[in-house]
C-alpha positions as CSV (number, residue, x, y, z in Angstrom):
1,X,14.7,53.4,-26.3
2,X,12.5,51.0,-28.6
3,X,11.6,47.7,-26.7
4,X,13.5,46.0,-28.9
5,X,16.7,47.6,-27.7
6,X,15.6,47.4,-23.9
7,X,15.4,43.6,-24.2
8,X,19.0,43.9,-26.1
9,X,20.1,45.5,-23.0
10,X,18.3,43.4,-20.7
11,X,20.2,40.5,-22.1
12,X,23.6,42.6,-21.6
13,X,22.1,43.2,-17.8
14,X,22.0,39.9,-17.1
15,X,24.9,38.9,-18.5
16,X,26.9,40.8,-16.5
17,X,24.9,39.8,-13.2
18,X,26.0,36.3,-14.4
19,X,29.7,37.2,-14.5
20,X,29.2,38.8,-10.9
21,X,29.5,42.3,-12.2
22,X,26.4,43.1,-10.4
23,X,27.0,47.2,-10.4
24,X,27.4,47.0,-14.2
25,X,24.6,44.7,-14.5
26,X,22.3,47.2,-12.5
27,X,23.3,50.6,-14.2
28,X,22.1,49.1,-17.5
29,X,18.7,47.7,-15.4
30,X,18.2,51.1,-14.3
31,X,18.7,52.2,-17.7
32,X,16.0,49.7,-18.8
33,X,13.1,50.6,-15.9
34,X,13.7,54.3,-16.6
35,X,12.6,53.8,-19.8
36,X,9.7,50.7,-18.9
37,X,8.6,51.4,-15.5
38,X,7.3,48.2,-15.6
39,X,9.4,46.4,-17.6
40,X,9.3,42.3,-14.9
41,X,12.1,41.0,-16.5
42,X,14.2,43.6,-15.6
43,X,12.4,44.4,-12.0
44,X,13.3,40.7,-11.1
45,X,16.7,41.1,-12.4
46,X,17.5,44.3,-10.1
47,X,15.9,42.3,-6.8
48,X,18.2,39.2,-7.6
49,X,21.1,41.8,-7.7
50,X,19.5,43.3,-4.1
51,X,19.2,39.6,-2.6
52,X,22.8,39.2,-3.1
53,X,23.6,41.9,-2.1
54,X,21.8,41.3,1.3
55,X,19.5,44.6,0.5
56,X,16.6,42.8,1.0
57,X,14.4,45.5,1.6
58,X,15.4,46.4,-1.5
59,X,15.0,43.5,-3.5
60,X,11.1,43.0,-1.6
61,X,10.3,45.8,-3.4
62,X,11.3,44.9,-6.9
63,X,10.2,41.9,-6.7
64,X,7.0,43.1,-5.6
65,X,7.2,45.8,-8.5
66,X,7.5,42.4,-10.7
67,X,4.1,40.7,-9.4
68,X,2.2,44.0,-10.5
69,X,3.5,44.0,-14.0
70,X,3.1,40.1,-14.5
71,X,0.6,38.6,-11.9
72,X,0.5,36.1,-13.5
73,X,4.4,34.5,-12.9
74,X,4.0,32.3,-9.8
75,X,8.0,32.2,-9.9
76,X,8.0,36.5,-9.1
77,X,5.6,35.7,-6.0
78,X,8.3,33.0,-4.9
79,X,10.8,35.8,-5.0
80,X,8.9,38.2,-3.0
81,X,8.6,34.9,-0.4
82,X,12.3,34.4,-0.6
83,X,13.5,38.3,0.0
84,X,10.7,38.3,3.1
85,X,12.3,35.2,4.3
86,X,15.5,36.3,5.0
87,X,13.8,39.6,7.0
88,X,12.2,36.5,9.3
89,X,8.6,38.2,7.8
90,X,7.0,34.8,8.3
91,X,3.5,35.8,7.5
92,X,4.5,37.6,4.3
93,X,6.8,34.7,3.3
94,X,3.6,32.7,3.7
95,X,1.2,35.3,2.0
96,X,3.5,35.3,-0.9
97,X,3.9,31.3,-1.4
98,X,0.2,31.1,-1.2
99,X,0.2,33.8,-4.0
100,X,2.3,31.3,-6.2
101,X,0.3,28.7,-5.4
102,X,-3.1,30.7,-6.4
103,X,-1.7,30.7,-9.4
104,X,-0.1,26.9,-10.0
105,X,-1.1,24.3,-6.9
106,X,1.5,22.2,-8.1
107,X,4.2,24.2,-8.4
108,X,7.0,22.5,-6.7
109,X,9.5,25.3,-5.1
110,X,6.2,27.3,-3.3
111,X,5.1,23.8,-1.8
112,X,8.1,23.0,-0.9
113,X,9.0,26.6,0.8
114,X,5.9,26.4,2.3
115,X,6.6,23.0,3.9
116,X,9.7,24.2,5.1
117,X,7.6,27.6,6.5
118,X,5.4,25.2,8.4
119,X,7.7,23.0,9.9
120,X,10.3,25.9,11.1
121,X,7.1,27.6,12.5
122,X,6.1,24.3,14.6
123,X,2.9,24.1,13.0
124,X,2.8,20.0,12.4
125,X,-0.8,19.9,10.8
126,X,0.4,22.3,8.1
127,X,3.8,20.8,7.5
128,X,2.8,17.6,7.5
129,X,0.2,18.1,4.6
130,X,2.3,20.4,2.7
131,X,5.6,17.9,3.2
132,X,3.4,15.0,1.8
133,X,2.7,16.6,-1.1
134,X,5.7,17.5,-1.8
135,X,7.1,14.0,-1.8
136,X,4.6,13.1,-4.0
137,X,5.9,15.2,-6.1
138,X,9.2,14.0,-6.4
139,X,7.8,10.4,-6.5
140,X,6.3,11.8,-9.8
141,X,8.9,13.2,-11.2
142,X,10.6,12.0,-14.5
143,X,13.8,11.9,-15.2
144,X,15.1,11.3,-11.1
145,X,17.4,13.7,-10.1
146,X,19.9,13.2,-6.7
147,X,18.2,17.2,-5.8
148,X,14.8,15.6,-6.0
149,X,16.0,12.7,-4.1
150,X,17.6,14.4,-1.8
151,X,14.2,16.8,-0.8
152,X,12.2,13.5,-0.7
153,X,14.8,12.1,1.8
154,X,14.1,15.4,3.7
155,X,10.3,15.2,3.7
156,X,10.0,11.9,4.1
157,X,12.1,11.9,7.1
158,X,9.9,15.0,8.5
159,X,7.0,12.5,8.1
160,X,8.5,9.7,10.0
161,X,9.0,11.8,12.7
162,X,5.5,13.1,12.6
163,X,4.8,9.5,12.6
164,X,6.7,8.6,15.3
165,X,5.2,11.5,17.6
166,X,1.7,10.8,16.9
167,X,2.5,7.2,17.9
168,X,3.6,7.5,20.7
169,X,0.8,10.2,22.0
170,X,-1.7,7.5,20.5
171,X,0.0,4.8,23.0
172,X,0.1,7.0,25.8
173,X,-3.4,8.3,25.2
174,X,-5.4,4.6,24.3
175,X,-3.6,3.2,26.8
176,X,-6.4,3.3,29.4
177,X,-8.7,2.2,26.7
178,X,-6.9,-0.4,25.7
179,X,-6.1,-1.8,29.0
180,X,-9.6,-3.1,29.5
181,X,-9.4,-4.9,26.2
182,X,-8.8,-8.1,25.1
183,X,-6.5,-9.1,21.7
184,X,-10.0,-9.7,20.4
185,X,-12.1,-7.0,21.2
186,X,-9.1,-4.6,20.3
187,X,-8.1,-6.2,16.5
188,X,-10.2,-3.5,14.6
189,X,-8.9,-1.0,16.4
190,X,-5.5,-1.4,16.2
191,X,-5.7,-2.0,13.0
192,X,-7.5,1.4,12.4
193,X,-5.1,3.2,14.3
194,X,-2.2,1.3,12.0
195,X,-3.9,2.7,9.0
196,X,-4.7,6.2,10.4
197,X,-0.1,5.9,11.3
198,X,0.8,4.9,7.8
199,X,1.5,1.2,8.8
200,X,-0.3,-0.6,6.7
201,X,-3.2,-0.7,4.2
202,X,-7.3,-1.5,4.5
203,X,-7.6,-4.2,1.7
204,X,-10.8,-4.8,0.3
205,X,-12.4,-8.3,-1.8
206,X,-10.8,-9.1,-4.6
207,X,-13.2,-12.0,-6.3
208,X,-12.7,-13.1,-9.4
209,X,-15.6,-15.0,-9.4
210,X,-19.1,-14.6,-7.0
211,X,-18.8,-11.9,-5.0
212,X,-21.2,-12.0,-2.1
213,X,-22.1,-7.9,-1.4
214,X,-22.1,-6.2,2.4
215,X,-20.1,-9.1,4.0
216,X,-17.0,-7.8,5.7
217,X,-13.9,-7.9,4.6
218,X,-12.0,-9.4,7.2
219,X,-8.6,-10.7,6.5
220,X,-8.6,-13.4,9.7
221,X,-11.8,-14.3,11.3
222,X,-12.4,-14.6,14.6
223,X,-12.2,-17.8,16.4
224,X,-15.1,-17.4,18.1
225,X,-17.2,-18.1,14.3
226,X,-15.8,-21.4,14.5
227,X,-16.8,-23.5,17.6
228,X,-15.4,-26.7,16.1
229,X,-11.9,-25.5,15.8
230,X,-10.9,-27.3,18.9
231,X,-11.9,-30.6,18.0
232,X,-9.7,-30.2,14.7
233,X,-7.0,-29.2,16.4
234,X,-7.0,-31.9,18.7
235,X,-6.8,-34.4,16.1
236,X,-3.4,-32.5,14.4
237,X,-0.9,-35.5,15.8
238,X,-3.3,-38.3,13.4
239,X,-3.8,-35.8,10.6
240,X,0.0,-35.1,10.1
241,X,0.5,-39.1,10.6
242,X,-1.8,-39.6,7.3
243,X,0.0,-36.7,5.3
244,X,4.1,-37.8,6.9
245,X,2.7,-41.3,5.0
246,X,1.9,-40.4,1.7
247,X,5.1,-38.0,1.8
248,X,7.2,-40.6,2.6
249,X,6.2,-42.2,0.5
250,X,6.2,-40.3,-2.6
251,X,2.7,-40.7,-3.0
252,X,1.3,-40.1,-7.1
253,X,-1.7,-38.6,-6.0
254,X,0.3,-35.7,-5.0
255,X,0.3,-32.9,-7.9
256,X,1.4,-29.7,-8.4
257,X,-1.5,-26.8,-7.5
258,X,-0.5,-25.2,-10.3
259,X,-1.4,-26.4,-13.6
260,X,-2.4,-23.9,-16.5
261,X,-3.1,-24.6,-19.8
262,X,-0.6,-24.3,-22.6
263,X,0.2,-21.6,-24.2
264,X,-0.8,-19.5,-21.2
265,X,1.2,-16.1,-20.9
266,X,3.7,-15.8,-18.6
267,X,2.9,-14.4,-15.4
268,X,3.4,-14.8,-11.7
269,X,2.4,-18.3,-11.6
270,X,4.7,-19.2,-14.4
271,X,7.5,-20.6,-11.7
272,X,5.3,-22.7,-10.1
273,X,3.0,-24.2,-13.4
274,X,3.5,-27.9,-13.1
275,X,6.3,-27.8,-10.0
276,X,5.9,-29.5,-6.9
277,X,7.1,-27.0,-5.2
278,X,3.8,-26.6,-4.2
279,X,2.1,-29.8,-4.2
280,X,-1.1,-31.1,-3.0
281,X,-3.2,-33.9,-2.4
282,X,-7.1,-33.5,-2.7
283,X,-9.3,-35.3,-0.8
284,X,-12.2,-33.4,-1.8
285,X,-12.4,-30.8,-5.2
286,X,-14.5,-28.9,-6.5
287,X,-17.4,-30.4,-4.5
288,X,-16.6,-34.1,-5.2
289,X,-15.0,-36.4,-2.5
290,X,-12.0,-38.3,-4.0
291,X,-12.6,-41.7,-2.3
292,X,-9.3,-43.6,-3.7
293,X,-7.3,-40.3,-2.5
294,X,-9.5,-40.4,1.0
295,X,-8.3,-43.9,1.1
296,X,-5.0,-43.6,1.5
297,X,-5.9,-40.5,4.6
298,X,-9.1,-42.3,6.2
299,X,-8.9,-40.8,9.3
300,X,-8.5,-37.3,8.1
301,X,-11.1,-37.7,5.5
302,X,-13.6,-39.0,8.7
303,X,-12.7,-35.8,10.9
304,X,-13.2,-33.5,7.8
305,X,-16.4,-35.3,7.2
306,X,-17.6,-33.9,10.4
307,X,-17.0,-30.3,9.8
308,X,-19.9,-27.7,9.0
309,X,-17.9,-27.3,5.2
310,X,-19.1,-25.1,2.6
311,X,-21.1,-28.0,0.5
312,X,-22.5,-26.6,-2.8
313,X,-22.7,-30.2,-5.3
314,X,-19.9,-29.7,-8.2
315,X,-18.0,-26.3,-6.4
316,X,-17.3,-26.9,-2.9
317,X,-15.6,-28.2,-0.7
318,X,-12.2,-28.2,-1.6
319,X,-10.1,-30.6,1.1
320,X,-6.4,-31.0,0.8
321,X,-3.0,-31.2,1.9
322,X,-1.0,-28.6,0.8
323,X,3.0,-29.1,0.4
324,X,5.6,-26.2,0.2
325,X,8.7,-27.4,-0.9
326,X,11.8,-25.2,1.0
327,X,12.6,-22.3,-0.4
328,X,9.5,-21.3,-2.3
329,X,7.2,-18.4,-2.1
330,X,3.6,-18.1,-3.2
331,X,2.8,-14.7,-4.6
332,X,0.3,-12.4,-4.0
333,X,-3.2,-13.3,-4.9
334,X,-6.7,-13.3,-4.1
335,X,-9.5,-16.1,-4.3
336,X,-12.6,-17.0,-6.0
337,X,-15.2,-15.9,-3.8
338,X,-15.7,-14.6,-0.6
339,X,-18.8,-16.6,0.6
340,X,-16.0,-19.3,1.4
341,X,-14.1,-19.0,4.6
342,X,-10.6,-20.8,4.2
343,X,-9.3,-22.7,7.2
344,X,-5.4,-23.8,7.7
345,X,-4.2,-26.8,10.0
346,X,-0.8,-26.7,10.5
347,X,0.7,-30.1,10.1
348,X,5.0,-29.8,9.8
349,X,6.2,-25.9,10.1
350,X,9.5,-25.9,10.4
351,X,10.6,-22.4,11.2
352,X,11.5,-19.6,8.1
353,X,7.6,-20.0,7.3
354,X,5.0,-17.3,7.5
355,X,1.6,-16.6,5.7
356,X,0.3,-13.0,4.8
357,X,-3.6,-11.8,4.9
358,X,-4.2,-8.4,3.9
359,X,-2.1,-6.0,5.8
360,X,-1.9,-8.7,8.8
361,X,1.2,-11.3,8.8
362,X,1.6,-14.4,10.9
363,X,3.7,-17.9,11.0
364,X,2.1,-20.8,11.0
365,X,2.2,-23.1,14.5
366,X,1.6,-26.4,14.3
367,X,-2.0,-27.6,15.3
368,X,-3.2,-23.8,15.9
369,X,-6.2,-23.4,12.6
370,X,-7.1,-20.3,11.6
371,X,-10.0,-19.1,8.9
372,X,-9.3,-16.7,6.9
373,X,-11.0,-14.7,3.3
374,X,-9.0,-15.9,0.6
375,X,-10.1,-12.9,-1.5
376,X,-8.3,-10.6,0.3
377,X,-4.2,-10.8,-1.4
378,X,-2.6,-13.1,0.3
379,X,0.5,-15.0,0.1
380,X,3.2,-17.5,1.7
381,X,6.4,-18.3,2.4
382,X,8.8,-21.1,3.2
383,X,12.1,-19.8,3.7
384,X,13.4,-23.3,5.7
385,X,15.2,-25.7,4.2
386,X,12.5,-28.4,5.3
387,X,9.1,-29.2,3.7
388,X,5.9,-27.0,5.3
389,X,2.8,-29.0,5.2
390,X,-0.7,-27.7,6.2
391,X,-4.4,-29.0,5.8
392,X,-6.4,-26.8,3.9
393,X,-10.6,-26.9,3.3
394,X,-13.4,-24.5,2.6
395,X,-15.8,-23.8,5.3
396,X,-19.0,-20.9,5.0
397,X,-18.0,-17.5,5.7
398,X,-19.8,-16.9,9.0
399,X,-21.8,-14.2,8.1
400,X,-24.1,-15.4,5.8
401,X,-26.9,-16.6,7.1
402,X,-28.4,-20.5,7.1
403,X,-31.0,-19.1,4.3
404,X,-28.2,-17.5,2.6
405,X,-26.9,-20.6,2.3
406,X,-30.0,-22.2,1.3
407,X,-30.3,-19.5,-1.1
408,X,-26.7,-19.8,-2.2
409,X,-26.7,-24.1,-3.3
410,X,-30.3,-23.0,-4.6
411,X,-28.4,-20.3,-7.3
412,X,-25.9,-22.7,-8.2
413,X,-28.1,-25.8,-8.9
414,X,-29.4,-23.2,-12.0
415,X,-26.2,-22.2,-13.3
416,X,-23.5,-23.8,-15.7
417,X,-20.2,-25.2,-13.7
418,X,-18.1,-23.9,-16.2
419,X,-19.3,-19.9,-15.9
420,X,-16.2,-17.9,-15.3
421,X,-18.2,-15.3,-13.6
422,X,-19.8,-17.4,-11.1
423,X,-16.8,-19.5,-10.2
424,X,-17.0,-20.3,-6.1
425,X,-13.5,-22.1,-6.4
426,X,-10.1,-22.6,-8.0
């Protein structure tokens, strides 16, 4: 028999095993290995015709036949897997996947058999890795198909519950820890363990203008950076008198935030370019007090005046009310730079508001400030059918240093206002 007419009856072979004539189909196999030994196509044919026919044994050992004439066919190695898995030979299943995946580490049926070796084993460590990857995977793939979507549902729901497990040994374990803590001394660490669970990210600075190296990236800062906070909050009833005023009364000075030049493309701003749906009124921008606007607010422009704010002539401060019509979202975005710290007064939160730092979300409560680093993605919504207004201004990040600062208005008394790459605010 030429080779030529042992693929012709190779073809005839399988054939047959397709129409379920599997006797027929293996007579013209044996026909075929008689005269090629180690002919793959046709060992791997006769195992499939053993598998089933439940003779594993059997079909191990052609498939097995198959690796040594081809070792180079991670899809033979997944046979040999498959016929030791249904003998319950879980460490040759295993030694046979890993085979396949010697070969291809991406190939998608051993990574997913070995996932499913793994978790019916127990072992969580293992499954865990291997299930991730798979998901992955599928998360990859193009075209979607409902199989693929279907494994994904299975790993991902694997995961969860690896998720849920480790949780709750992590609660039981820390609790001791923890109990000694305050909300405080404990932020970091939670938030750690939230990361290490899947529950959220670690953002980093995003500046798109000076970016101030080895300060850390801290999406609310603590309270304790900020001994003044308690005087500003005890004036919230006169500050939200000033800003009901000028709402009430329509005032002109208020203008939208967003304002970009013509012919700018379309992007996430593009809703809000000229709306009042977010509206402000500055009392002090870009460095510059606005006295007619600090008029109509006196008595918030004399309590800001007291405040330790970031003061570099031409940049900074920036002091304003900030107005969020109902209904309207702020997307995600990050700030200028990060030597700023960013403070919020809540003035009129009606409820359906909430503001986003990071990985970290929190609604806003009238007369309780926070600072926070507006170059970590941030964003805010008003989901009430009532206005939101809060008092925003620029204050030093708290860990630079009073040289830094010295150093800081030093820099910026050399360098053009209008350098993109230097900005220090919007």
């Amino acid at each position: 028999m030429t080779r030529n007419e042992a693929e012709q009856l190779l073809q005839v072979a399988i054939t047959a095993q397709r129409a379920g004539n599997l006797d027929e189909a293996r007579q013209l196999l044996r026909r075929v290995t008689t005269a090629y030994p180690d002919h793959p196509g046709a060992l791997n044919s006769l195992g499939m015709i053993a598998l089933a026919q439940a003779r594993y044994p059997d079909a191990e050992q052609s498939f097995l036949r198959a690796t040594l004439a081809d070792p180079t066919a991670p899809d033979l190695h997944l046979n040999v897997a498959m016929a030791r898995r249904h003998q319950a030979d879980d460490s040759g299943e295993r030694t046979s996947l890993e085979a396949a995946l010697a070969i291809d580490q991406r190939h998608f049926m051993a990574l997913l058999r070995l996932a499913e070796l793994h978790e019916r084993r127990g072992e969580h460590v293992s499954a865990t890795q291997r299930w991730s990857g798979v998901v992955q995977l599928t998360q990859m793939a193009s075209p979607r198909m409902p199989e693929l979507d279907a494994i994904a549902a299975r790993g991902s729901a694997y995961l969860a519950d690896r998720q849920r497990v480790l949780a709750d040994a992590l609660e039981e374990g820390l609790a001791a820890a923890r109990a000694g803590t305050s909300l405080s001394d404990r932020r970091r660490f939670d938030a750690c363990m939230d990361h290490v669970l899947g529950r959220r990210r670690i953002y980093a600075n995003e500046c798109e203008g000076l970016h101030y190296p080895f300060l850390p990236a801290d999406e609310f800062f603590d309270r304790a950076h900020f001994p003044w906070m308690a005087e500003i909050e005890a004036q919230t009833d006169v500050i939200r008198a000033e800003a009901e005023a000028l709402i009430a009364a329509g005032d002109a000075a208020i203008e939208p935030y967003v304002a970009m030049d013509p012919g700018t493309p379309e992007n996430k701003w593009t809703p809000l370019d000229r709306s009042l749906a977010w509206g402000a009124l500055h009392l002090w921008r870009h460095g510059v007090r606005d006295e007619e606007a600090c008029a109509r607010a006196p008595r918030t422009a004399e309590i800001v005046s007291r405040l330790p704010l970031a003061d570099l002539p031409g940049r900074t401060p920036t002091v304003f009310f900030s107005l969020l019509k109902p209904r309207t979202h702020l997307p995600a975005h990050a700030g200028v730079s990060n030597t700023r710290a960013t403070v919020h007064l809540p003035l009129i939160v009606p409820d359906g508001c909430r503001f986003r730092v990071g990985g970290e979300m929190r609604p806003w409560r009238v007369g309780e400030a926070w600072a926070f680093d507006d170059t970590i993605e941030h964003e805010a919504w008003n989901d009430s059918d009532q206005l939101r207004a809060i008092l925003i201004f620029d204050v030093w990040n708290p860990h630079l240093t009073d040289r830094e600062q010295d150093l800081l208005r030093a820099f910026f008394k050399t360098v053009s206002r209008d350098d993109p790459a230097i900005r220090i605010s919007d």
